[in-house]
Every structure is written in C-alpha cells, then in structure tokens.
matplotlib code that plots the C-alpha trace (Angstrom):
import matplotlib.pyplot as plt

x = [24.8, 28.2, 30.7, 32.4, 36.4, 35.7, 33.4, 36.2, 39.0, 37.0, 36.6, 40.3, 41.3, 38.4, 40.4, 43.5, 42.3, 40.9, 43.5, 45.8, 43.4, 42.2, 46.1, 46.6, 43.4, 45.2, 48.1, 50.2, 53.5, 53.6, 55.9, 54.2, 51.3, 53.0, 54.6, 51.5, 50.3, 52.8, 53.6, 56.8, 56.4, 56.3, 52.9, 51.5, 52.7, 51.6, 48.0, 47.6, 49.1, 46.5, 49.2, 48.0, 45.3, 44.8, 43.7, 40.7, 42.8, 44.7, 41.9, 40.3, 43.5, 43.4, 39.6, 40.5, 43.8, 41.7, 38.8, 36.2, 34.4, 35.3, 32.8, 33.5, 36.5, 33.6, 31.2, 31.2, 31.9, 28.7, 28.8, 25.5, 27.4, 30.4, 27.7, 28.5, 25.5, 23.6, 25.6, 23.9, 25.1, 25.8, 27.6, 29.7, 30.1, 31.7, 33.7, 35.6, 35.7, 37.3, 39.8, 40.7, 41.1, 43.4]
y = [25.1, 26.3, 27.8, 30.9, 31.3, 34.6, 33.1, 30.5, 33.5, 35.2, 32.1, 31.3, 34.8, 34.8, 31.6, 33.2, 36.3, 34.6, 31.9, 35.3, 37.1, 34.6, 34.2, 37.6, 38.1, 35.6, 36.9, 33.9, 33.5, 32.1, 29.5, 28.5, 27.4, 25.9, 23.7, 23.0, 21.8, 19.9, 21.9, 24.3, 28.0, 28.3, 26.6, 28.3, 31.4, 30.4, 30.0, 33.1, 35.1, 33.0, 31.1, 27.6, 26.1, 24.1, 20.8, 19.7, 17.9, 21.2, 23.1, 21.2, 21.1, 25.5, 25.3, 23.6, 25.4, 28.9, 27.6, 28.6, 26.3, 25.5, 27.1, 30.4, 30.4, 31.9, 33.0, 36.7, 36.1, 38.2, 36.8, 38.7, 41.8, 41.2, 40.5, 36.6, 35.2, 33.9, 31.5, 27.9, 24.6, 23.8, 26.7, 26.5, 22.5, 23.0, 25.8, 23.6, 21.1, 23.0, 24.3, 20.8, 19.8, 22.4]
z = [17.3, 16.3, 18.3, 16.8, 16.9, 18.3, 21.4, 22.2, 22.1, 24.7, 27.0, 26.7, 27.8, 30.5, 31.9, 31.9, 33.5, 36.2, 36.9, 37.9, 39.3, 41.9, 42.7, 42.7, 45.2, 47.5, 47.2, 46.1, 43.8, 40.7, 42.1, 45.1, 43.4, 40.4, 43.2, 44.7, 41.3, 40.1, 37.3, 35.8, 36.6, 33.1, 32.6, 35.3, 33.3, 30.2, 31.7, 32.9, 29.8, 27.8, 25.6, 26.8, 28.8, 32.0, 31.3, 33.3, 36.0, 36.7, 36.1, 39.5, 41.1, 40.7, 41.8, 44.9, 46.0, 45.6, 46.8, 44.1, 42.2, 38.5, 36.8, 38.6, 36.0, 34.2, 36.1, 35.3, 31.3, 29.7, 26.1, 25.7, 26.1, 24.1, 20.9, 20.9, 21.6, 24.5, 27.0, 27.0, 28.5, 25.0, 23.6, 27.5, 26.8, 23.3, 24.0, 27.1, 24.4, 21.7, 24.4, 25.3, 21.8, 21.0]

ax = plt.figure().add_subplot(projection="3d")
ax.plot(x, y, z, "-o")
ax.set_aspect("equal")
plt.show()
C-alpha cells in the first residue's frame, strides 16, 4: 500500500494542530513547556506551525506533560472524510515513518 504525499501533508498538520491545541487547552506557554522538554522555543514553535516535526522521543515527552496518550495526536483525523482513504495500521505506520524520515 502506498502512502500519498497528500495523506502525509494532512497527518503532519493534524500533529501540529494538536501539539497547540493540547497546550493551548492547558493553558501553558510556549516557553514553559519547551523548557520542560529540553528544547528551543523555536522548535516548539516550529511544531506547532507544522514547519518540522517532533521526533518520537519528544513526541512521548509531549504525550506525557499533557497527559494524553500518543496516538491521540491523531485520534480525531477522519481520512475517510477528507477523500484519502481509509486509516489502517499500515497506512498510520508509514505515514509516522515518512515523517521521521523526512
């Protein structure tokens, strides 16, 4: 099975949108939990305006300072509805991979 561009582009601004949007919901700053991370401001920024990607250590690191679990990153995606196919373990498995790789 391949994964479309298109499919990846809407995971990777799913992931951004939720990485503010959990912050948002709990009300903390930028810098507080870039600190808390171990990261720049910047690349906390950067994540949430969809211009780069948490890497799977941060990606836990987020998961556990908002206290969701990772896959609610994209847990209200609907693929189904955007017209990109149905979500599988597969299509979900290559698209983290693709947005590792890049």
């Amino acid at each position: 099975m391949v994964v479309s561009d298109e499919e990846v582009r809407i995971y990777e601004a799913a992931l951004a949108r939720k990485i503010k949007s959990l912050r948002d919901e709990r009300g903390l700053k930028r810098s507080w939990v870039a600190e808390r991370l171990g990261v720049h401001y910047n690349t906390l920024k950067n994540w949430e305006l969809g211009l780069a990607r948490p890497g799977t250590r941060e990606l836990l690191a987020l998961a556990k300072l908002y206290g969701v679990k990772p896959y609610d990153f994209y847990r209200d995606l609907d693929l189904e509805a955007c017209g990109c196919g149905r979500v599988t373990t597969t299509s979900y498995d290559k698209a983290a991979y693709k947005m590792r790789a890049s």
